[in-house]
N, C-alpha and C positions, 0 to 999 in steps of 0.2 A: 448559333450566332448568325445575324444577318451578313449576307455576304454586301450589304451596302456599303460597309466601311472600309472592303478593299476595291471597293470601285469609285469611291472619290476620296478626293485626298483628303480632307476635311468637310466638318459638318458645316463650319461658317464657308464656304465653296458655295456651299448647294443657297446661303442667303444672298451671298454676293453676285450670283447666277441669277437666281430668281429678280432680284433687284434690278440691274441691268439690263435682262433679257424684257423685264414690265414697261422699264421707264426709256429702253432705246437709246440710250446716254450711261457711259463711261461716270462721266462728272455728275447728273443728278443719282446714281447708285450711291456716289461717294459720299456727297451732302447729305442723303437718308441716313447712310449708315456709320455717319461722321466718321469715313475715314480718305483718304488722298485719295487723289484720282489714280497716281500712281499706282497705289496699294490695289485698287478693282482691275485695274490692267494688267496687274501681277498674277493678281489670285485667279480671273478667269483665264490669262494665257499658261496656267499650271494645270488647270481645270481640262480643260481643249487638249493639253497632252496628256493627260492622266487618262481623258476618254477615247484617246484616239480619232478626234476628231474636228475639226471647225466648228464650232457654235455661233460665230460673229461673223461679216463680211464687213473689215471696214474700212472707211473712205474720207474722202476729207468734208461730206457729208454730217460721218458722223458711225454709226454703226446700225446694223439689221442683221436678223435671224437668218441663220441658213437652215434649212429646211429640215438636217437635223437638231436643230437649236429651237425652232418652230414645237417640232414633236415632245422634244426634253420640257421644254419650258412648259406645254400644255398640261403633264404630267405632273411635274416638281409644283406647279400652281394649284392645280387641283387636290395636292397634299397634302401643302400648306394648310389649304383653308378648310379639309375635314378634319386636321390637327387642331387646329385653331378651333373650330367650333368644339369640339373634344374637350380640349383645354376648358372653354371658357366656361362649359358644362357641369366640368368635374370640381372645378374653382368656384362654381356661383357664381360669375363672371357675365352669364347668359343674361337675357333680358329678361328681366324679372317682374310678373306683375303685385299687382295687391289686387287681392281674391276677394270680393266682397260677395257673399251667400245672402241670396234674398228669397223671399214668399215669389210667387209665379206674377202676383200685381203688382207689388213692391217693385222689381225687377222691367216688370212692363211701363208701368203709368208715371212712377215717377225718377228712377234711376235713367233709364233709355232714353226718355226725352230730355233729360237734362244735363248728363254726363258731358257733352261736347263742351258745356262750360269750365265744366273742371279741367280737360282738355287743354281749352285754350288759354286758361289760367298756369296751368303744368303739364306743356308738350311731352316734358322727358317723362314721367307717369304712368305707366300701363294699367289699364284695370283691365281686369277679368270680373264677370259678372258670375255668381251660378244659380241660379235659379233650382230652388230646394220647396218639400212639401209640406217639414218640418224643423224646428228648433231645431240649426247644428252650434255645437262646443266649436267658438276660437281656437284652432290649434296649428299647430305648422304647415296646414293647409289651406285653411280658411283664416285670414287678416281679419276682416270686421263682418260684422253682421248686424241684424237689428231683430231685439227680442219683445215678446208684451211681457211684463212681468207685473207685481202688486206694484203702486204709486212709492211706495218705499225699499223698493228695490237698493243692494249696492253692493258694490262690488268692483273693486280696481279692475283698472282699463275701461271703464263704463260709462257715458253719459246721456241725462233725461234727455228725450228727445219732444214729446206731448205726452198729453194725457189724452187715455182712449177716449172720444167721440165717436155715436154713433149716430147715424139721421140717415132720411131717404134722400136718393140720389136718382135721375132720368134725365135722359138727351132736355136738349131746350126743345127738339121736335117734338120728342113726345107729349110733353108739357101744352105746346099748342096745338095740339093734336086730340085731346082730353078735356074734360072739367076739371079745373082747378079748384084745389083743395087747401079747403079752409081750416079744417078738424082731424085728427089722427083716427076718428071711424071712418072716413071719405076715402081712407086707404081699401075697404071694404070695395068700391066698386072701381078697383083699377090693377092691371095685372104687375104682380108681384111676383120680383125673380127671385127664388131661393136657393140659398149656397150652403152644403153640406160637405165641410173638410172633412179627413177621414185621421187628419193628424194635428189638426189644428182649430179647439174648441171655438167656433162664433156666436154671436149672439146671433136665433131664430130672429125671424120676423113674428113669431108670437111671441115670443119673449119684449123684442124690441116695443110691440105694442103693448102686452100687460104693462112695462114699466112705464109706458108715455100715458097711461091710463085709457086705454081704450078698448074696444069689446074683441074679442079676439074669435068670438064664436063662427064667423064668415071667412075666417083665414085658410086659405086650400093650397099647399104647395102644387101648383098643376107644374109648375117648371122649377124642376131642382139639379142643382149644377157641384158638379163633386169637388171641381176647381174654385175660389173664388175671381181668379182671372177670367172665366168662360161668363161668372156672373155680372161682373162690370162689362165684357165684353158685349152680353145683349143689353144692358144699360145703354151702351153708347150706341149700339144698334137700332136704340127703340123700340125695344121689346116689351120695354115694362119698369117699372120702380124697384128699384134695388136698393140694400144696406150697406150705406159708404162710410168708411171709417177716417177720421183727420187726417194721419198723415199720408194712407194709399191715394186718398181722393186729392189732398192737395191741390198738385198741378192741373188734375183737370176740371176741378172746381175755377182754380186761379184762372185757367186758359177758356171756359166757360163749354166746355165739352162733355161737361155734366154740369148740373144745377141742382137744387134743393127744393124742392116743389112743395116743401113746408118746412118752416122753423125750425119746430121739435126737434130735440137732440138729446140721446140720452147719453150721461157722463156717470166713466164705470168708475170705479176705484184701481184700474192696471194704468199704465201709459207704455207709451214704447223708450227704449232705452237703443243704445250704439253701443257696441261691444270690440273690444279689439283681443287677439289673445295677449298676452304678458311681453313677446319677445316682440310683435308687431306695436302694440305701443311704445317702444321704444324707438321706433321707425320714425325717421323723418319725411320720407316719403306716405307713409299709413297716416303720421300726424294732418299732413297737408289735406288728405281724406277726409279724416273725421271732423278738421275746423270747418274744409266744403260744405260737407254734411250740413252741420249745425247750422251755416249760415245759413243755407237754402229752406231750412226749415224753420227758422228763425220769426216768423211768422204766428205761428203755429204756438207757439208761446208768448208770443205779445198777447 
């Protein structure tokens, strides 16, 4: 058994202590802890005899720490509040975020730059972001995500988000920096960044161009990137023409930090969806998330 409980006379001692010794007043200890002022000048001058000690010098000032009430106090404070954080731990009490798992672009181009809005929409709100290589399952870990699945996709907790779009994407520099291109063969004399997931099927850029109808025989991956983040990343660099998808490209379409240096577009049969697990869409906090979500993409489906 702790020998603490024959070294003060009570547990409520050690709050009445701590209260007083924080706030340096007799009378605001009392008002915290809604009890008389009486009652804290009791309880700490039982305290001071139980320890053998002075805790308080007081004056018509008011009261201060004596030097061993200084020492006590730094001690009982700092207990508190590794208790306190303990507690609030073991209770889910703690700050709690909503864990949104995204693709490495998803995460980059258009969550990062736009989160501050959600933010200042819902101060008290934590997200956490995680940036994944692969489809993860909603579960007590992960709040929401965002999946491509067939256009007929469903399933509770779920909402469409677009339908997949895919077209080429280059800085506005590189754009004026090149011939512009009139025909989906003109992709033939301009470098072409290619992105090869390792867990996440994309459409090639042969691909992209046999279905825009064009000749594919001139197509050379000289630059293949295993991330598709590293692939927007030389886009934006002016590296070359990349394959941008509606909702990664979104924002920096909207913000004009990529452009479309032709029409063409090809429209798969998947779109992307929002995902919440079961216990998080019952979240009010998650909800506030996923209507963000939807409005900011909201576009996107006009």
């Amino acid at each position: 058994m702790s020998k603490l409980r024959s070294l003060v006379p009570s547990t409520h001692s050690l709050f009445v202590f701590e209260a007083a010794a924080r706030n340096l007043s007799f009378k605001s200890a009392a008002t915290e802890l809604n009890v008389t002022q009486p009652s804290v000048s009791h309880s700490v001058k039982m305290f001071e005899k139980h320890c053998g000690t002075s805790l308080f010098i007081r004056d018509n000032r008011g009261v201060q720490l004596t030097a061993a009430g200084k020492d006590l106090y730094e001690e009982v404070a700092a207990s508190f509040r590794r208790i306190e954080l303990k507690l609030q731990s073991i209770s889910g009490r703690s700050t709690q975020y909503i864990t949104f798992a995204a693709s490495t672009s998803l995460a980059a181009h258009w969550l990062a730059p736009q989160l501050y809005h959600f933010q200042e929409e819902f101060p008290d709100i934590r997200i956490k972001v995680v940036a994944t290589d692969r489809d993860v399952e909603p579960d007590h870990e992960i709040d929401v995500t965002v999946w491509l699945r067939p256009r007929n996709f469903e399933r509770s907790n779920s909402w469409y988000i677009c339908d997949e779009e895919i077209f080429p994407v280059c800085s506005p520099g590189y754009l004026l920096a090149h011939p512009a291109l009139q025909t989906v063969d003109d992709l033939n004399g301009h470098q072409l960044v290619h992105s090869s997931d390792a867990f996440r099927k994309r459409m090639s850029w042969s691909e992209w161009v046999a279905l825009a109808g064009g000749n594919t025989g001139d197509i050379r991956p000289n630059i293949v990137f295993n991330d598709y983040q590293l692939t927007l990343q030389a886009a934006l660099a002016g590296e070359g023409i990349a394959l941008g998808w509606s909702l990664t490209a979104q924002y920096l379409l909207s913000n004009r930090l990529l452009v479309r240096p032709l029409q063409t577009k090809i429209q798969t049969e998947r779109a992307f969806f929002l995902l919440s697990s079961d216990e998080a869409g019952k979240n009010r906090r998650c909800q506030h998330l996923v209507d963000w979500f939807l409005r900011q993409s909201h576009d996107l489906r006009a």
